[in-house]
N, C-alpha and C positions, 0 to 999 in steps of 0.2 A: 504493500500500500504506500509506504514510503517513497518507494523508487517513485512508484507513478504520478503521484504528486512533486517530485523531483523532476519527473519527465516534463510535468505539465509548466513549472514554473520553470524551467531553462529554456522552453518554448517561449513561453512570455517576454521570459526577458531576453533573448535572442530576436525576439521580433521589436518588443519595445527599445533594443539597441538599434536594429535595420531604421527604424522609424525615427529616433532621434538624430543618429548620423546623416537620415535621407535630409530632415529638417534643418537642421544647421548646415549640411551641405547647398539647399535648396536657398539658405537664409545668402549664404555665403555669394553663390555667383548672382543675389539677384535676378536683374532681368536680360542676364546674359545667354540664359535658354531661350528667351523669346526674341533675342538678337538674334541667334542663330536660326533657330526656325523660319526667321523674316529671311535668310540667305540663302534658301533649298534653290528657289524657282524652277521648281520643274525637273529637278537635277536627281535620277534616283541613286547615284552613286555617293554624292551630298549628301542626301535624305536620309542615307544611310550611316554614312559617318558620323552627320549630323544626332543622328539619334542611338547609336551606339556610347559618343562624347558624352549627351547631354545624361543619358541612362547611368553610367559609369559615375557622371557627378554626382548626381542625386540620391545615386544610390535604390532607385522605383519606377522598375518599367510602367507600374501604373499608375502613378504620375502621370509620366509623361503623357501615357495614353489618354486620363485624362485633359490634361491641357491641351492637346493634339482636336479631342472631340471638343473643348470649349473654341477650339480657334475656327473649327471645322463649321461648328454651331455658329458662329461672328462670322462668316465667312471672310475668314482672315488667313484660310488655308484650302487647298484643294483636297481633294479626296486621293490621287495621285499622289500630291504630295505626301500626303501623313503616312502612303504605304509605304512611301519609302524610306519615314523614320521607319514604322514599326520594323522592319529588316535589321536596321540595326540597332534599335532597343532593346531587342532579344539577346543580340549579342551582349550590348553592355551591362545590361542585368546577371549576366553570370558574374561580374567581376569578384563578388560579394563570400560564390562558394570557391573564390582563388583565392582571396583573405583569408578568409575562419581554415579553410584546408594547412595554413601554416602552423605549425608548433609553438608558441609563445612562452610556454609552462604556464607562471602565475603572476607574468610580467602583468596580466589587465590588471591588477590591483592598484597598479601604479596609471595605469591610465584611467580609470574610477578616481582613484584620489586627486591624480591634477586635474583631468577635467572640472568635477566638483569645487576645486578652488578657484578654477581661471571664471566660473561659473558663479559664484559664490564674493568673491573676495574684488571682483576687476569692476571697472563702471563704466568701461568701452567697451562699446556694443562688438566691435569686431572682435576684442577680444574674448568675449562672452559666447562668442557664436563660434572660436576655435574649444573655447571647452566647451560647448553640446557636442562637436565632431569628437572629442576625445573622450569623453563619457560614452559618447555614441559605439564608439569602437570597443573601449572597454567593456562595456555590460552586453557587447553582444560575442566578446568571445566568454564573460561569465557563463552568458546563457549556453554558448557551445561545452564549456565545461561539464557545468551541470544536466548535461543532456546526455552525453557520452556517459559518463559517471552511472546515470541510471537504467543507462541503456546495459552496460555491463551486466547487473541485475537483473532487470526485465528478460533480457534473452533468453535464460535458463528457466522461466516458467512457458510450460505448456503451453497455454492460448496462445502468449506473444510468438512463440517457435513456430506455431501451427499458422501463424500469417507470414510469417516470414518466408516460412515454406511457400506459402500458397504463391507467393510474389515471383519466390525461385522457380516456379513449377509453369507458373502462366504470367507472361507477361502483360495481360491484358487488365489480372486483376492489378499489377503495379501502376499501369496507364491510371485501370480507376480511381484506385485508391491516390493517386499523385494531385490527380483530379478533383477529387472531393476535399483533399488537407487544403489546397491550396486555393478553393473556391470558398471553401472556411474562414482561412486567418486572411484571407487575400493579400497574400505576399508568396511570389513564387522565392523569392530570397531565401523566407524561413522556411520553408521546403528543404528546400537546395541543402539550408544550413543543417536541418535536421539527417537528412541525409546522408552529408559528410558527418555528421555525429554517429553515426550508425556503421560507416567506413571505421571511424575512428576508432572502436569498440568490435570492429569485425564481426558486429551480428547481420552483417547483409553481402552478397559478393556485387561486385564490379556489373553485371548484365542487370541484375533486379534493382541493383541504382538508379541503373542509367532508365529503366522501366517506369521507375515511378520520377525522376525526373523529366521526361515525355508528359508524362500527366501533371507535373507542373506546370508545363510551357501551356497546356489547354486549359488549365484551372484560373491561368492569372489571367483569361482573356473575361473574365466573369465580369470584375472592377469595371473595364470597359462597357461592358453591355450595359452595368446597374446606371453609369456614368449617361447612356445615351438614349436612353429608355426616356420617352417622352420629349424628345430633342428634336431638333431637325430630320429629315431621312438624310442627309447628307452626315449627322455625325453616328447615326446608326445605319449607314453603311459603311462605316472605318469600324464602327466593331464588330461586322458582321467580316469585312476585310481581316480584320485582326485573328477570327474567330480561324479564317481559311487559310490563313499562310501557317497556323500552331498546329493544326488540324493537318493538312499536308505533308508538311514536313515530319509529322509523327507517322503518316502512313507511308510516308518514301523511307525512314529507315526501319519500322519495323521488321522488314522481312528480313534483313542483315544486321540484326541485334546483335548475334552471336560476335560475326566476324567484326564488325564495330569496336564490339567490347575486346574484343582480342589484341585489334592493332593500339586502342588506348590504353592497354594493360602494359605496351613496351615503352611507355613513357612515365613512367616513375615507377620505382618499387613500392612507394606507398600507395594502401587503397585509396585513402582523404585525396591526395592530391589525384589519382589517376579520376576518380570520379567527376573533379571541378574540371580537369581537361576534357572529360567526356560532354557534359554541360556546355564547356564554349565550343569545342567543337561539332559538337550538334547542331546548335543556329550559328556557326559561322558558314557550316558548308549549307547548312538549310536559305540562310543568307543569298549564297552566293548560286545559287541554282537558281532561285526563285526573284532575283533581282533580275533580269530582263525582260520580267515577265507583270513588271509594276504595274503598266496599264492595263492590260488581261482581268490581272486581278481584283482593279477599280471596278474595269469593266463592266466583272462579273458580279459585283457587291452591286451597282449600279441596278442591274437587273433583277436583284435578290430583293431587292429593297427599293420600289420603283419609289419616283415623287412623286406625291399625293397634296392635292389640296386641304387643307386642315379644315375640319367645322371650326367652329365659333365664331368669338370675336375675334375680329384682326387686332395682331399686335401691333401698335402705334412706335414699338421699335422695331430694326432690323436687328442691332448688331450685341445690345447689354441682355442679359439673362444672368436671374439672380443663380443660380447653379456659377457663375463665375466668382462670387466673393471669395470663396478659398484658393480661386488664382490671380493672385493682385496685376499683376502684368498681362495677363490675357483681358483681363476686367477693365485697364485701363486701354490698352490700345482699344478695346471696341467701345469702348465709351469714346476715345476722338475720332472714331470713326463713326459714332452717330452724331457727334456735332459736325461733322462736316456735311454729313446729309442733310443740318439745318440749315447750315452755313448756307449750299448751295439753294435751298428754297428762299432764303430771305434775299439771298442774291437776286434772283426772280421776282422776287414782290416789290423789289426795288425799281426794277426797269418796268413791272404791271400797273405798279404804283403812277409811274410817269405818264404811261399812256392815259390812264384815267385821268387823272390832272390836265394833262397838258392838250391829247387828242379826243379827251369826248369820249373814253373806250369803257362804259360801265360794266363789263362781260368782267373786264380784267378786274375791275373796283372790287367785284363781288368773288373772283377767283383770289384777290388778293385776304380779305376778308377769312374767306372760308380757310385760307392756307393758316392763316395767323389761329382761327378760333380749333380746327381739326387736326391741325401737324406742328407747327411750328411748338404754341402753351402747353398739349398734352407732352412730347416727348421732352422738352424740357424740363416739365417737373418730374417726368419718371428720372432724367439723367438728373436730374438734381437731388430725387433721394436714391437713387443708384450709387453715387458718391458719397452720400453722405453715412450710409450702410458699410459703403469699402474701405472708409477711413476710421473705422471703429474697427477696424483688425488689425492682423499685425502686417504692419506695414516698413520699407524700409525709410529712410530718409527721403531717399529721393523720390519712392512710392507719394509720399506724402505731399512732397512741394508740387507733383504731378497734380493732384487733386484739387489742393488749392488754386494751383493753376487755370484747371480744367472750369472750377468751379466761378469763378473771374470769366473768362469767358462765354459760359453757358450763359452770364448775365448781361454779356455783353451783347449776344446774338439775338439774344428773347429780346432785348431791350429794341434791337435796331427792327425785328419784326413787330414792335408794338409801333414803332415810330413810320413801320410804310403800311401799316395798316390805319395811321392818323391820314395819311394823302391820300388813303383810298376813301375814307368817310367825308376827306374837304371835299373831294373832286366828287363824290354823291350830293354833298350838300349843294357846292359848285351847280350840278343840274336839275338838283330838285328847284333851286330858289332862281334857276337861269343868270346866275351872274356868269359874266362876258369878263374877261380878262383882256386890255390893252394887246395890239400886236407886239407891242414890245416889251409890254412885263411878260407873254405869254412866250415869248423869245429867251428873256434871261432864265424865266423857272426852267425854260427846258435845259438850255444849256448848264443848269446847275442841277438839275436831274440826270442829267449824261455826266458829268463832273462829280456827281456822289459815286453813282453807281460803277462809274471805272476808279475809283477810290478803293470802293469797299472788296469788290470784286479782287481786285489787287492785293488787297490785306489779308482775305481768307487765301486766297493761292501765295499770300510769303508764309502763313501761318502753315497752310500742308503742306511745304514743302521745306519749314525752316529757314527759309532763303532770306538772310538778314539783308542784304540789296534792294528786293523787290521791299521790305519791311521800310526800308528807309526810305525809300522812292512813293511810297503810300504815305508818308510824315510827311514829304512833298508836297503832295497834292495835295495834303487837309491843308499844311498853310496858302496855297493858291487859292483852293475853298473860300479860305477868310475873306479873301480879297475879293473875289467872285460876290461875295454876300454881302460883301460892303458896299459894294459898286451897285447891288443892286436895290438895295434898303435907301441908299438918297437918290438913285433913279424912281423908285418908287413912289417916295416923298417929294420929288419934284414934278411928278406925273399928280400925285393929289393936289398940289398946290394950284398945279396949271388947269387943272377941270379936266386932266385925261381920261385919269382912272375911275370908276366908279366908286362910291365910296363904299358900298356895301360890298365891292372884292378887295376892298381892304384887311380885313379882318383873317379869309382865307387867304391871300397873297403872302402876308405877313406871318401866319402861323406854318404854313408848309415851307418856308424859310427855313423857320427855325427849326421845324422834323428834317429838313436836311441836312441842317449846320448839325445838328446831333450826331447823325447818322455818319458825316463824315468825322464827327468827334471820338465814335465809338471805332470807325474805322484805322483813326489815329493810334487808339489805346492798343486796339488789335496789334500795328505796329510796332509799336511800343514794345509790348508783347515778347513780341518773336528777337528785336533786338536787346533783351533783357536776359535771354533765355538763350 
């Protein structure tokens, strides 16, 4: 009874080590996974590397898979693409049973105790975050210890011998059984690791290892599914993708378990380590057969998984879904990826706005209108408490100025959509009451409605593209704006003085003025913005 509660607790803490090292490792490179994944395009050799790297960092192929389906869900990634991480995911996910397979003795104690101090004792966060990686490592080779330890025991009673056997005898029950541990603790790591504890302890041989690590590789594709269950069809077919590249590659080398295990067996005299070489090289060469076959296999997920139009209510975002808050980097890039979808619509209300004013066009007044009250106000307030949900996690520094950032311009754009939805109400009022606007005030407002609009338009494309140039070239033009508005404000008042102008288009003349001088104000800040940053 003791052992097995030794079993169970060096499992724990074997996984509760994978987990803390994945987390400190995850804390550590930030959003340099989501760097890299922004670098695939298209590339499955990339895709590959790419996700064997970022695997190996973190230490959690499902992770990654998760994030893969959050990017896939933002459509921030292709279906293609993420096959060609998951090829080398699998790979780097073994790294884990190349660690724990080394002999340490009782060295983790010492890495338990520093961790726990650089943890405990330090108040810089990076150095904080090198003791979770070193605690991390320590208490998962404890857990290795105390697994082996009870495995030693465990072997010599009957039931556990009688499964062991069953594992040596059919490889199919190992498949399932690898299957079932690892759709459990969902980590194919502590699989892996449990594993080489059972190497370690030589209650298992080299073929019924490598048996029930096969049903690893199919058990860790669960995470993903639970991850894409009610998502888009496009991130539940990377885990229907996911499901068929572990699934394959277990029925390509079944039939040559034997000889497999044979030739991994001349690469080290220990079982621990021959097992972890059996492990990588299982998805490297599974890998590498099945990589030119990236599109095939989207292909075929494509088909498995057709797209379907969804009942309900339509979602008034494309790219944020609260299933992102536990990935701050995924969460954030598609949050500036729905403010540019607004960007782009107020961009438009701005030049609809004009025609209304300027030509008489009520179609636009009232396209303008309906954009501001049905797209523009709802997604902003979702993106506004979308952010404000993400910044109550754990977030890094720079996660955080992101937000603020974010959150500054969400007020910025709402604001310039409330301001061309002001020109579209004058330019109503304009025709309800039949005021006539002078040919020559009707001349400057336009020219100062073409003078906003390639303003602001300019501001939003330096802000998506960074491009501190075009940010300063946008500063430009708000100060020519000024002058523009100057010139027109005592043209205006010399048109009222002389009996031009009406005086009843005074009022609307004079306030859509000023919703443009705004508009090119918030245009400025934009700039600002981008050269601050």
């Amino acid at each position: 009874m003791f052992s097995a509660l030794q079993l169970v607790g060096g499992v724990a803490l074997f996984l509760f080590g994978v987990r803390m090292l994945s987390t400190g490792m995850e804390k550590l490179a930030g959003d340099r996974i989501q760097e890299w994944l922004d670098r695939i395009a298209g590339k499955p050799v990339r895709g590959a590397a790419i996700g064997a790297a970022a695997t190996a960092l973190i230490q959690s192929s499902s992770r990654l898979m998760v994030t893969m389906i959050g990017l896939i869900n933002a459509n921030l990634m292709t279906l293609q693409q993420a096959v060609g991480v998951m090829m080398g995911q699998e790979i780097g996910t073994t790294l884990t049973a190349q660690i724990v397979a080394f002999r340490i003795g009782h060295l983790y104690y010492l890495f338990v105790a520093l961790g726990v101090l650089l943890i405990e004792l330090t108040l810089r966060r990076r150095w904080r975050m090198y003791g979770e990686i070193i605690l991390g490592f320590g208490v998962l080779f404890l857990g290795m210890d105390l697994m082996s330890g009870a495995l030693d025991v465990l072997a010599e009673m009957p039931a556990v011998a009688m499964w062991l056997s069953a594992i040596e005898q059919n490889p199919l029950f190992g498949i399932l059984l690898g299957t079932i541990l690892t759709a459990a603790v969902q980590s194919s790591s502590a699989v892996a690791g449990l594993v080489v504890a059972m190497g370690i302890s030589e209650v298992i041989t080299l073929p019924g290892a490598i048996a029930v690590l096969f049903g690893a590789n199919i058990g860790t594709c669960v995470t993903g599914w639970i991850a894409s269950v009610r998502l888009s069809p496009a991130a539940r077919q990377a885990s229907v993708a996911q499901i068929g590249i572990n699934v394959i590659g277990v029925l390509l080398f079944l039939p040559f378990l034997a000889p497999f295990a044979g030739l991994v067996g001349r690469t080290s005299t220990l079982l621990p380590r021959q097992i972890a070489n059996a492990h990588t090289a299982f998805n490297l060469i599974v890998s590498l057969i099945l990589l030119p076959f990236v599109r095939a296999i989207a292909r075929a997920a494509e088909r498995l998984v057709p797209e379907k139009q969804e009942a309900g209510e339509p979602k008034v975002t494309a790219y944020i879904d609260e299933r992102q808050y536990r990935l701050p980097a995924v969460a954030l890039n598609a949050a500036y990826r729905e403010l540019d979808r607004i960007g782009e619509a107020t961009v438009q209300m701005i030049e609809r706005s004009r025609m209304a004013l300027v030509e008489g066009d009520m179609d636009a007044a009232r396209w303008v209108l309906e954009q501001q009250s049905e797209f523009v106000e709802p997604v902003c307030e979702v993106l506004g408490d979308f952010v404000n949900v993400l910044m109550q996690g754990n977030l890094s520094v720079r996660q955080q100025r992101r937000c603020l950032r974010l959150k500054d311009l969400v007020a910025d754009i709402e604001r310039v959509g409330s301001l061309a939805e002001n020109l579209a109400q004058a330019a109503q009022k304009k025709a309800a009451h039949h005021v006539v606007f002078s040919p020559l005030a009707t001349s400057e407002l336009d020219r100062l409605c073409r003078h906003t609009h390639r303003t602001y338009a300019l501001s939003l494309q330096a802000l998506q593209d960074g491009d501190r140039q075009l940010a300063q070239r946008t500063c430009q033009l708000e100060d020519e704006f000024d002058k523009l508005y100057l010139e027109a404000r005592e043209g205006h008042i010399d048109r009222l003085s002389a009996g031009i102008c009406q005086s009843e288009a005074d009022v609307l003349f004079v306030e859509s003025l000023r919703n443009l001088e705004h508009v090119s104000d918030h245009a400025g800040d934009l700039g600002i913005s981008v050269m601050q940053h």
